[in-house]
N, C-alpha and C positions, 0 to 999 in steps of 0.2 A: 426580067430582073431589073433593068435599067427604070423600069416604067415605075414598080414597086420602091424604088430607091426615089426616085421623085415623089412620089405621093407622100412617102414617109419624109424627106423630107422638106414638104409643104408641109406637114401636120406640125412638124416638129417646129416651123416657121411660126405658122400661127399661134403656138401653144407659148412660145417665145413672146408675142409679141400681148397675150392677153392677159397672162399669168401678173403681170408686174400692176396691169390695171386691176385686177381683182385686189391684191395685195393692199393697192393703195386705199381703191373704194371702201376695204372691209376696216383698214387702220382709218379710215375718217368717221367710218361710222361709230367706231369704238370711241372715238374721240370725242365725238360730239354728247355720245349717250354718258362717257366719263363729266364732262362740261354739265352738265343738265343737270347730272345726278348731282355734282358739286355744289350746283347753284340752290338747286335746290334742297339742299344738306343746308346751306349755309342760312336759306330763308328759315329753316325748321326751327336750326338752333336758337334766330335772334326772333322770334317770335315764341320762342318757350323762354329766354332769356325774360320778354318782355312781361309776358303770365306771371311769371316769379317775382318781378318786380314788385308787380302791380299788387297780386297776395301779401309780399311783405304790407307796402304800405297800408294795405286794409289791417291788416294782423293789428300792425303800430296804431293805428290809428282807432283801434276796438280795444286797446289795452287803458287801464285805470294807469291813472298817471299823479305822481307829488310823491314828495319824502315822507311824509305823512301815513301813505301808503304800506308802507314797510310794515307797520303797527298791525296789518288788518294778519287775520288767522291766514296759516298755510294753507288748512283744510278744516273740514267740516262746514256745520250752517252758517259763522261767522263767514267765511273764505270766501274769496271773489264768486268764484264755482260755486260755492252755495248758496249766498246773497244772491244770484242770477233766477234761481231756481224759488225763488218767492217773493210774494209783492212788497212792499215799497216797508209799509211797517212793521212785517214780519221780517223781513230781512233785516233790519238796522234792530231789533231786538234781539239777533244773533251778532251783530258786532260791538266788544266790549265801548267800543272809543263812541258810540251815539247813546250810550245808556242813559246819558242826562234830559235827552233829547225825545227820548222812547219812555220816559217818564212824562214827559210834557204831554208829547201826543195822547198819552191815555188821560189824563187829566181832562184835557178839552174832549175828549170824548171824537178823537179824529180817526182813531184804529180803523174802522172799517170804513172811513170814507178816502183814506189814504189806499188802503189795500185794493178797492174798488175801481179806483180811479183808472183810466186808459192813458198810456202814452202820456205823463207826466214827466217832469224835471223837477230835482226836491236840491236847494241848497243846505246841506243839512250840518247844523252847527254843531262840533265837535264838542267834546265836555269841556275840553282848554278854553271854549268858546263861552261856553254858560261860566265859567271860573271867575271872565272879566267882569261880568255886570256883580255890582255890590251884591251882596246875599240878602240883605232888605228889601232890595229893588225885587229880586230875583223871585224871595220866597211870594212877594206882595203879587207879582204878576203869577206863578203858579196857582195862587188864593182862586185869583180873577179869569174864568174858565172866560166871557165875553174876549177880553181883552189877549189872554193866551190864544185864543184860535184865530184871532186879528195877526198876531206875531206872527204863529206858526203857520197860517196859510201865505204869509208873505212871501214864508220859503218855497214856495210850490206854483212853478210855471204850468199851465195848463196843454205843454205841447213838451214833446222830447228833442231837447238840445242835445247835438254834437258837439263837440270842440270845437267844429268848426265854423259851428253855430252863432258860438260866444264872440266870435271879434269884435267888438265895439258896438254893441246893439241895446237893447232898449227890450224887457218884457213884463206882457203883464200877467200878474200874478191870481193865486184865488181870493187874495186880499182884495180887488179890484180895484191897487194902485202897480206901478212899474219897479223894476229892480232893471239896476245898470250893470251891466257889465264889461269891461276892459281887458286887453289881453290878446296872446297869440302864443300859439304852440303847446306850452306846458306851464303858462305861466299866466294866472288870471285874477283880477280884481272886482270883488262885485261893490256897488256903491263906495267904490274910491278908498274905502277901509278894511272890506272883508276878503282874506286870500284865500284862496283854492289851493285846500292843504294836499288834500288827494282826489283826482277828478277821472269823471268818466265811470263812474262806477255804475255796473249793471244790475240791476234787479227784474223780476217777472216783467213789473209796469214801468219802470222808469229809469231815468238815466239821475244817478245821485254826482252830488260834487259837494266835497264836505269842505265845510271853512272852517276859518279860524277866531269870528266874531259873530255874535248873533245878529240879525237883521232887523232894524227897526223900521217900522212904516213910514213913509216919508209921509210928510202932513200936505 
């Protein structure tokens, strides 16, 4: 019995002395796996944070932009969504505000070379636009289909502008003179006179930005 009572209490020593080790080893291991997860919780969120960001500013930056803008339809073929969805000249013959302009085009006989076109940029003069040149001038240059298709290829860069595109640069056009442009963010000038009423606009082929003055060929 004596002997039995020793052994048990050796067991009972040892189980004393391991029991508080195990304890500790298993609350570190928790600890460290809690830490991990943590850390790694926290890179997930700011790296999904960062994805969102980054979507918004494409979103913004895909969006037609100017007060001007407000004019265009909610929906149907005039509407953002619908002008998107066809090329260059058919689309501005679904929006009421280029109709002045959608007459010109067919006049010089541009419809299908506009519709045709790849990855173009079209400055396109609003009717407010055609309003300012005298109506003698006006009608005299619609007569003159040579002289109309000099105008109206002015308005058409042969590459697609971004916004971001426009800052202060220089391009040339199907006229095969340059068109200036000035400006940053939402706010743009083309040859020092003509504003960017609503910009950014998307079509099948091009990227449109409607003004507020017609474009004359620089000599």
């Amino acid at each position: 019995m004596n002997a039995t009572r020793m052994r048990r209490a050796a067991i009972a020593a040892v189980a004393a002395a391991v029991l508080p080790l195990t304890v500790t080893a298993c609350g570190s291991d928790n600890g460290d796996s809690g830490s991990g997860s943590s850390s790694s919780s926290s890179q997930e969120k700011k790296e999904n944070k960062q994805d969102d960001m980054q979507e918004s500013d494409d979103a913004m930056a895909s969006e037609p932009f100017g007060a001007a803008c407000q004019s265009v339809p909610k929906d149907g073929p005039g509407s953002f969504d619908g002008m998107a969805e066809d090329p260059v000249a058919t689309a501005a013959s679904n929006n009421p505000a280029l109709s002045t302009l959608v007459t010109a085009v067919k006049k010089a006989g541009l419809v299908d070379t506009l519709n045709n076109a790849e990855d173009i940029t079209v400055f396109a003069p609003a009717n407010s636009a055609f309003e300012k040149v005298p109506e003698k001038d006006l009608n005299a240059l619609l007569a003159d289909k040579e002289k109309l298709t000099e105008v109206l290829t002015y308005h058409v860069v042969g590459e697609r502008l971004a916004p971001s595109d426009l800052e202060d640069g220089s391009y040339k056009t199907l006229a095969k003179s340059e068109v200036t442009v000035s400006g940053s963010g939402e706010d743009y000038t083309v040859n020092d006179d003509s504003n960017v009423v609503c910009g950014n606009v998307q079509t099948a082929n091009a990227t449109v930005y409607i003004v507020d003055s017609v474009l004359m060929p620089q000599k």
